[in-house]
C-alpha positions as CSV (number, residue, x, y, z in Angstrom):
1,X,-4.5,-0.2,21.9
2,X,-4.7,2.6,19.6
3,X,-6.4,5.6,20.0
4,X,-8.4,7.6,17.8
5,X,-6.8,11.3,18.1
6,X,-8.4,13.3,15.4
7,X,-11.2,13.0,12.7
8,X,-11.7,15.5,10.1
9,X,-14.8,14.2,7.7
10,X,-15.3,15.3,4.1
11,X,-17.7,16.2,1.8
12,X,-17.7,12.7,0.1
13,X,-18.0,10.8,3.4
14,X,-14.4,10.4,3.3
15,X,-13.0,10.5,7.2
16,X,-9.3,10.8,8.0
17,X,-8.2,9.7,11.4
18,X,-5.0,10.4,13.3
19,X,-4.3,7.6,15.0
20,X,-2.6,7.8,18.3
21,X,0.1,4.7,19.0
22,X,0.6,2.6,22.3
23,X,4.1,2.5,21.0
24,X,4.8,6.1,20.4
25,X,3.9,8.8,17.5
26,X,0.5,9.2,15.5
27,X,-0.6,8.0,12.0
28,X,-3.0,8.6,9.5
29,X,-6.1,6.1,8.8
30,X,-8.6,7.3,6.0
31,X,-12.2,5.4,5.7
32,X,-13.7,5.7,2.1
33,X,-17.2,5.1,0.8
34,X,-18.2,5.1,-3.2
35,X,-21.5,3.7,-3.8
36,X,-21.6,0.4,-2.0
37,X,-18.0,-0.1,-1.7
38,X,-16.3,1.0,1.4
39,X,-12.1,0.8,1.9
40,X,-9.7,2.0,4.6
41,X,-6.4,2.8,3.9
42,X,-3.8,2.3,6.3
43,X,-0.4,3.0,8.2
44,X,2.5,0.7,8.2
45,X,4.9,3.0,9.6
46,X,5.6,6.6,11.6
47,X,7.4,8.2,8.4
48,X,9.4,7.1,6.0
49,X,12.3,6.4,5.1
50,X,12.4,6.6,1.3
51,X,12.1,10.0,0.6
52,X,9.7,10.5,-2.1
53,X,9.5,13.9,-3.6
54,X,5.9,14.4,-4.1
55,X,5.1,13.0,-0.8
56,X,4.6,14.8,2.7
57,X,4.9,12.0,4.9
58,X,8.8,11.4,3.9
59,X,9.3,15.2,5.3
60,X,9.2,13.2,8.6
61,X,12.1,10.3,7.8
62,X,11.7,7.2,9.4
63,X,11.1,7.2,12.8
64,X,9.8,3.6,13.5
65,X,7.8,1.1,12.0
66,X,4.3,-0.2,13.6
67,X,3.7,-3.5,15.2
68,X,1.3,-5.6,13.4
69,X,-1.1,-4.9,16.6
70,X,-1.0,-1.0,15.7
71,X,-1.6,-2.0,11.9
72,X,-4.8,-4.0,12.7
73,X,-5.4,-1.7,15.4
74,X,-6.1,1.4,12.9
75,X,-8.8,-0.8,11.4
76,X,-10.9,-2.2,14.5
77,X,-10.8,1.3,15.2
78,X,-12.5,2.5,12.2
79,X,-14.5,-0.3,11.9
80,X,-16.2,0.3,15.7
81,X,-16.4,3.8,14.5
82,X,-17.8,3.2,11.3
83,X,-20.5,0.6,12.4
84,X,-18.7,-2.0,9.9
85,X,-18.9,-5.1,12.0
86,X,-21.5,-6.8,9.5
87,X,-20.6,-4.8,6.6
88,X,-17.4,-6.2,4.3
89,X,-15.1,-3.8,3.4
90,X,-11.6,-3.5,1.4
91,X,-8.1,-2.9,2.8
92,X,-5.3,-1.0,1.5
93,X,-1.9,-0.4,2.7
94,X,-1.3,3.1,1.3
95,X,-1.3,4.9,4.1
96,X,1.8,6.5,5.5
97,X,5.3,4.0,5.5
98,X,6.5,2.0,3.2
99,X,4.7,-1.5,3.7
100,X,7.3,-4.2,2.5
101,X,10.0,-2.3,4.4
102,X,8.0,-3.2,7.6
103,X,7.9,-6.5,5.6
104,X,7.0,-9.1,9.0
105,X,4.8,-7.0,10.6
106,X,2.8,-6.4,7.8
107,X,2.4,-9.7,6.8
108,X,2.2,-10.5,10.5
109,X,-1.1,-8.6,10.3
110,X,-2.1,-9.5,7.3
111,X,-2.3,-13.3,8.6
112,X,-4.5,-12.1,11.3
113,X,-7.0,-9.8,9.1
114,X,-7.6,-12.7,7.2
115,X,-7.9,-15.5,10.3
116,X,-11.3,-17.3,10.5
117,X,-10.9,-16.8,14.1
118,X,-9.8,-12.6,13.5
119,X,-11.8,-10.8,10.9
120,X,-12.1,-13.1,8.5
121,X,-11.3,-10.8,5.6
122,X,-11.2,-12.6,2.5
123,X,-7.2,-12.1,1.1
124,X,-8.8,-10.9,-2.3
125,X,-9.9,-7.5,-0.1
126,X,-6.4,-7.0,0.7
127,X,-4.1,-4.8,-1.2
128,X,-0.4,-3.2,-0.5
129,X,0.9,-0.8,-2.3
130,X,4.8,-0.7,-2.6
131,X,7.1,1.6,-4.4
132,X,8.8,-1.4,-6.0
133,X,11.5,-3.0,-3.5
134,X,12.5,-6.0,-5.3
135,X,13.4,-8.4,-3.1
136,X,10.7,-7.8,-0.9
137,X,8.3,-8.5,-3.8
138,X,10.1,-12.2,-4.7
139,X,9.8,-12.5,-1.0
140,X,6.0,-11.9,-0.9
141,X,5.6,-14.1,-3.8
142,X,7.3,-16.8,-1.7
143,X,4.6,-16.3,1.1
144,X,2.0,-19.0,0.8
145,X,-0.7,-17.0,1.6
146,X,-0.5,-13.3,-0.2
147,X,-2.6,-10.0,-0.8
148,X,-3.3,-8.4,-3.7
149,X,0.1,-5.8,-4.6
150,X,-0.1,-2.7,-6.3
151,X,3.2,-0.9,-7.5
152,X,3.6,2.9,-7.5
153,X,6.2,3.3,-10.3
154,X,4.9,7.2,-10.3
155,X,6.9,7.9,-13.8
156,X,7.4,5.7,-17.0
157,X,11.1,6.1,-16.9
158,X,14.5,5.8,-14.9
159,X,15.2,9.7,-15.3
160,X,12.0,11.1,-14.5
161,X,11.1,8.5,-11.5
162,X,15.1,8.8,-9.8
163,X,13.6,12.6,-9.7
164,X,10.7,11.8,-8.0
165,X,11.5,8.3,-5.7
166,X,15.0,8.1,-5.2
167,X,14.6,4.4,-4.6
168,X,14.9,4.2,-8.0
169,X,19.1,4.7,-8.0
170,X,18.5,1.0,-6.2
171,X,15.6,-0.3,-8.0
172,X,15.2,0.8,-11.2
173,X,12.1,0.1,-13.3
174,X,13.6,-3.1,-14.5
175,X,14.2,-4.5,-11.2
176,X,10.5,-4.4,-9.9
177,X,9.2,-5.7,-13.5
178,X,11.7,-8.9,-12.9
179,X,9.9,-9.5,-9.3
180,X,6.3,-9.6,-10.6
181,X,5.8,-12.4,-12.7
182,X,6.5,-15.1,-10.0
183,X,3.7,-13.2,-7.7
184,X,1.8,-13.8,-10.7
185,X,2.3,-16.6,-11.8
186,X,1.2,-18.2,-8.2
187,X,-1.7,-16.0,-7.9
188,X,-2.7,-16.1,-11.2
189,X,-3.8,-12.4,-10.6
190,X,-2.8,-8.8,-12.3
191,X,-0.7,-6.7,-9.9
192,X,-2.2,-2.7,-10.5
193,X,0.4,-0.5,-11.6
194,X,0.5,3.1,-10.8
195,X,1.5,5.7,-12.8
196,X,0.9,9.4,-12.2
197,X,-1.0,11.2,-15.0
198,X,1.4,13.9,-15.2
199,X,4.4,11.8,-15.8
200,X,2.4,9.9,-18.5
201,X,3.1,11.3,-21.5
202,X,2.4,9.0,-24.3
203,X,5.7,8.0,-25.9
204,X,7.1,7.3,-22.4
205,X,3.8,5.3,-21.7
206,X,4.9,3.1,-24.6
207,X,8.4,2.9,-23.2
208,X,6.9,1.6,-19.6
209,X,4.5,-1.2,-20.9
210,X,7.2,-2.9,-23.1
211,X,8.9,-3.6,-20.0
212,X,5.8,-4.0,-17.8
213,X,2.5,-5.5,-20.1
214,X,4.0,-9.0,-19.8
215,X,4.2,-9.3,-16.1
216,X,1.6,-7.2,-14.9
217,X,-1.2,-7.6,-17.7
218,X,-2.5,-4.4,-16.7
219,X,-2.1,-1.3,-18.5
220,X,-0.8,1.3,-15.8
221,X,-3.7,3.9,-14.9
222,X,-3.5,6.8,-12.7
């Protein structure tokens, strides 16, 4: 099972936790509370493999990903430590990793988190967070049970996002925007869209929704 390694707690009641593996290595598990709402983000993998400028866990590369025992392991961790057994809560894969690269074992977890006979998490608590891999998107949408998706585009255009997420020489903005609609369609649902305020300028704003408004029905926010 995993182990809790390390907790640093914030001012806000935030609580990070390193997260010791069974398997090898150590990830990051955060527990958040605003108000009455309370969501843990979580790991998917040790590193990561795609190599995002702005983010510190791709310094690491890829070194494997996790089971989908040491995914829902990180949250009956926090939720013994947290005292959450009777309290609902949310779930979101933005933790370190790339979830749809670790596509099976996420979804592998994701079955049992939302299990009658697991922890009976209602699906709509559910949310991963992908930096737009196309094919793993039309192969969620395929799924017949899914979780919310939220799509970290992180600029409004080709140039500036290849700069930041070189997954973008593979899967430009397009490609991502063409995968959406049938998750949509099924789930009858907005997928979030992420953009980072910096990068938002507006006439590149403008730019991103006309390829973006119809499928997502969301105007990107920070």
């Amino acid at each position: 099972m995993p182990a809790i390694a390390a907790r640093v707690s914030a001012a806000d009641g935030t609580v990070k936790y390193g997260v010791s593996l069974p398997g090898g290595g150590t990830v990051e598990t955060v527990f958040m509370a605003q108000r009455d709402r309370v969501t843990l983000c979580v790991s998917s993998q040790v590193g990561c493999a795609l190599n995002c400028g702005f983010c510190l866990t791709a310094r690491m590369g890829l070194i494997r990903h996790l089971t989908a025992g040491e995914i829902v392991g990180q949250i009956a961790l926090v939720q013994e430590d947290q005292g959450l057994r009777d309290r609902p809560f949310n779930i979101v894969f933005m933790g370190m990793g790339e979830p749809l690269h670790n596509f099976d074992a996420v979804i592998a977890a994701f079955r049992l988190l939302i299990d009658p006979a697991g922890f009976a998490i209602a699906r709509r608590r559910i949310t991963i967070s992908t930096s737009g891999l196309a094919p793993a998107i039309e192969r969620l949408a395929a799924e017949p049970v899914r979780p919310r998706l939220a799509v970290s585009l992180n600029a409004t255009t080709d140039a500036v996002r290849e700069r930041l997420m070189p997954v973008n020489r593979k899967y430009p903005l397009a490609a991502p925007a063409r995968s959406v609609p049938p998750l949509r369609r099924r789930d009858g649902r907005a997928v979030h869209v992420r953009v980072r305020a910096a990068r938002r300028r507006q006439r590149h704003r403008r730019g991103c929704l006309r390829g973006w408004r119809s499928c997502c029905g969301r105007t990107p926010r920070s």
